[in-house]
N, C-alpha and C positions, 0 to 999 in steps of 0.2 A: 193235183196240179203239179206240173215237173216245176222247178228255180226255169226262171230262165236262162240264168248265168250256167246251169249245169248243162244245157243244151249247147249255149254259143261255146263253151268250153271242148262239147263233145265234138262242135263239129272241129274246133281246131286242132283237137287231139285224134279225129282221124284221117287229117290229110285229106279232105273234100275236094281240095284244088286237083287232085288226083281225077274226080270227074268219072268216077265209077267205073273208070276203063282199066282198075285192079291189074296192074301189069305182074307181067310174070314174077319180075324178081319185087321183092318184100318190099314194104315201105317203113319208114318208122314211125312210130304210134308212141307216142309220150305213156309213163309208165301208170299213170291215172285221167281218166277225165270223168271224175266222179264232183258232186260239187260237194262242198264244204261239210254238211253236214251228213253228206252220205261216204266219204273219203275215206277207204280204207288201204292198205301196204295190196298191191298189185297179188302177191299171193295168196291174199286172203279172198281175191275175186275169185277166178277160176283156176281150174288146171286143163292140161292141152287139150286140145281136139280140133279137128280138121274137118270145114265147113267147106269141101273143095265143088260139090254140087252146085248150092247155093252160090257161092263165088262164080262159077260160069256163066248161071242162069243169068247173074245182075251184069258179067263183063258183056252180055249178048243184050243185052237190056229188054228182056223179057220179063213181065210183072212176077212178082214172087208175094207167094202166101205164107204168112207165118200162123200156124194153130200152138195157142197156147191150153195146153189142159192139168188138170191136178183137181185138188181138193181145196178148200177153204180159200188159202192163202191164192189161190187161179183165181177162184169166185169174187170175192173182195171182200169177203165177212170182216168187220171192224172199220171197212172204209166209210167215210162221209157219205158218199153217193156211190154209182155204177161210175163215175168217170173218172173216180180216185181208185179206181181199181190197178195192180200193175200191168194187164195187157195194154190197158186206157193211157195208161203214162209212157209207157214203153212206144208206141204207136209213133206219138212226136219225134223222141227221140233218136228210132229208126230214122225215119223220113227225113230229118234232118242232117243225119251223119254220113246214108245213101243218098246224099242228094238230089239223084236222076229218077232215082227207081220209082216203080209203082209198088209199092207194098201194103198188104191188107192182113192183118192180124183181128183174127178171132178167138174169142172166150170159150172155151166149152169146158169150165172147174164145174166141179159139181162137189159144192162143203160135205164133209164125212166120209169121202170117200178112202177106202183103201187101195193097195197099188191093183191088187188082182182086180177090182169093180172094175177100175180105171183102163185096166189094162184091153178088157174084154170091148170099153167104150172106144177104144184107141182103134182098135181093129175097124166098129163102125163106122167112128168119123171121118178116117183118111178115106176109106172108101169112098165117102159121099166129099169131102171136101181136096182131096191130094194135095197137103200142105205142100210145101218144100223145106220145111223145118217145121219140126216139132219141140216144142217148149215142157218137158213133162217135168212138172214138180210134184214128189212124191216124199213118203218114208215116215213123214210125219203121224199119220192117223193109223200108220203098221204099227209103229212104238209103241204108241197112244193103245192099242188094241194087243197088243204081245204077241202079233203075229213072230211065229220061230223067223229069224235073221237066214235063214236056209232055204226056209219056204219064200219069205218077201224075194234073196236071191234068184228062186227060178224063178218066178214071175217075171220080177225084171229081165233078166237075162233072155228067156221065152220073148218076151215081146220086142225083145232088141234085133233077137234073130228074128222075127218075123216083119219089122223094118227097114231091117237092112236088107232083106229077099224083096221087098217090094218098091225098093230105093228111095226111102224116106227118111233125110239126114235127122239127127234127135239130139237134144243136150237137152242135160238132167240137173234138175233145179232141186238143191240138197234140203235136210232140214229146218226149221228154223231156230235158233237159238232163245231160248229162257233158262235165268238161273235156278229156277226149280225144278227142271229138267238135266242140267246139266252134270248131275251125281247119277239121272238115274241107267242101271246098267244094258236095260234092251233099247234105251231110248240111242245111247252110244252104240250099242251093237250095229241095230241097221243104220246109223251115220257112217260108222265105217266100213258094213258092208256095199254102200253105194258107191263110197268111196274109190273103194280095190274096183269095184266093176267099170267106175266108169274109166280110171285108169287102167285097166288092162286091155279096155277095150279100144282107149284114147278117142274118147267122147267126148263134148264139154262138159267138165261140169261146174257148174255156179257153186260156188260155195257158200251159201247164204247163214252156215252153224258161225264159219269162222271170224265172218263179214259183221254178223250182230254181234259177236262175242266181244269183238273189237271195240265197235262204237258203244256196246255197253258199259267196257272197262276203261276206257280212256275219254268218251263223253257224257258224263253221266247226265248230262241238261239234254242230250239230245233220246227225246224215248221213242222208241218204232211200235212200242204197244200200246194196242190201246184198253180202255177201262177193264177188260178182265185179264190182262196181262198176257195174255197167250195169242189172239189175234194182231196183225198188224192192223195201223192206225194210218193217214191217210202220209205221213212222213215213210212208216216204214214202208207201205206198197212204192212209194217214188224210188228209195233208196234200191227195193228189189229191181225194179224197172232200170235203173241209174246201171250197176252192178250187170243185168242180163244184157243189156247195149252195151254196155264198156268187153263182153266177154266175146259176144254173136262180131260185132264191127273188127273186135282185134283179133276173130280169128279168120276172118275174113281178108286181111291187111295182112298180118306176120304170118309167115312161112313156122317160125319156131318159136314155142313156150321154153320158158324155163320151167325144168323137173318139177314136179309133184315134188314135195317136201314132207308135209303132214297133212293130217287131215282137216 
């Protein structure tokens, strides 16, 4: 279930009054509209990339689909129910910050997946559904599995060129953060290779390592896991959802990010 307060905040922090007619020149977007307990420093959200598809499709006011896919953390493993899942919280939050739009967001995670399963499903699904934004969170069950940082690189890269040939816009939803991962060194490796990719490629990407790291170390009352410590709980799925609207809306609105800094 989203805060409500994090909704009526998002819609104020994307200029709604704007009325989806996304004018050419940039609008200002407040540097957070995350709510209280999901609030992290605006670089901890994302880094740049450019949604200028999408943006057309909603300035024409034609219905836009968002497919969210990944592993576990797409699926909802750890959540209460299917409706504390973050495509499920995210859903509102869309709808409410596009105010005109008609948008439909679909699940298709599938828990233990690695990026290559994923990859191969990605190809099916847009065939059969043609999102206009694809949602893929990855990297986590590559770590988890040792897949080489070289090899997870072509895959992802391979399927990036095979979205962009079929003009299906994508922002990459990073790993997730625990402290007993956070020493170990493939689990870093493909955090930072997704990294460098998706900035070189200036793609969104959610930065969801830097996002928990934060609210770990500075709230420690606020936990996003749930009982085995490695899945999200039905806080952290919101906080995910909170964090991919505050990144999809603001690149939708600003013309410019500020720089990549770290990872």
């Amino acid at each position: 279930m989203v805060h409500g307060k994090s909704v009526a905040t998002l819609v104020a922090g994307c200029v709604v009054a704007v009325g989806l007619s996304l004018p050419a020149r940039a609008v200002d977007v407040p540097q957070s509209v995350l709510s209280a307990a999901c609030a992290v420093p605006e670089v901890d959200v994302a880094t740049a990339g450019s949604l200028q598809q999408l943006g057309s499709k909603l300035k024409s006011g034609q219905p836009i689909k968002i497919m969210a896919i990944g592993s576990s953390s797409t699926f909802g493993i750890g959540a209460s129910s299917r409706v504390h899942t973050y495509p499920s919280d995210l859903r509102p939050l869309m709808a409410v910050a596009l105010k005109s739009a008609n948008i439909t967001i679909v699940n298709r995670g599938v828990s233990g997946e690695v990026a290559a399963t994923t990859a191969q499903r990605i190809r099916d699904e847009v065939e059969v559904e043609r999102p206009d934004l694809l949602l893929w969170q990855l990297g986590t069950n590559d770590a988890l599995s040792r897949v080489p940082p070289t090899e997870f690189a072509e895959t992802v890269n391979t399927t990036l060129d095979w979205l962009k040939e079929n003009h299906i816009e994508v922002a990459l939803i990073g790993l997730q953060y625990t402290s007993r991962l956070a020493r170990d060194a493939n689990y870093i490796a493909i955090r930072d290779v997704l990294f460098k990719i998706a900035n070189d490629r200036h793609i969104l990407y959610i930065r969801r390592y830097a996002a928990m790291q934060f609210i770990a170390r500075t709230r420690r009352n606020e936990h996003l896991l749930s009982a085995d410590q490695f899945h999200l709980n039905d806080l952290g799925y919101e906080c995910m959802a909170e964090q991919v609207a505050h990144a999809v809306v603001t690149s939708l609105f600003v013309k410019r990010f500020r720089p990549a800094r770290q990872k």
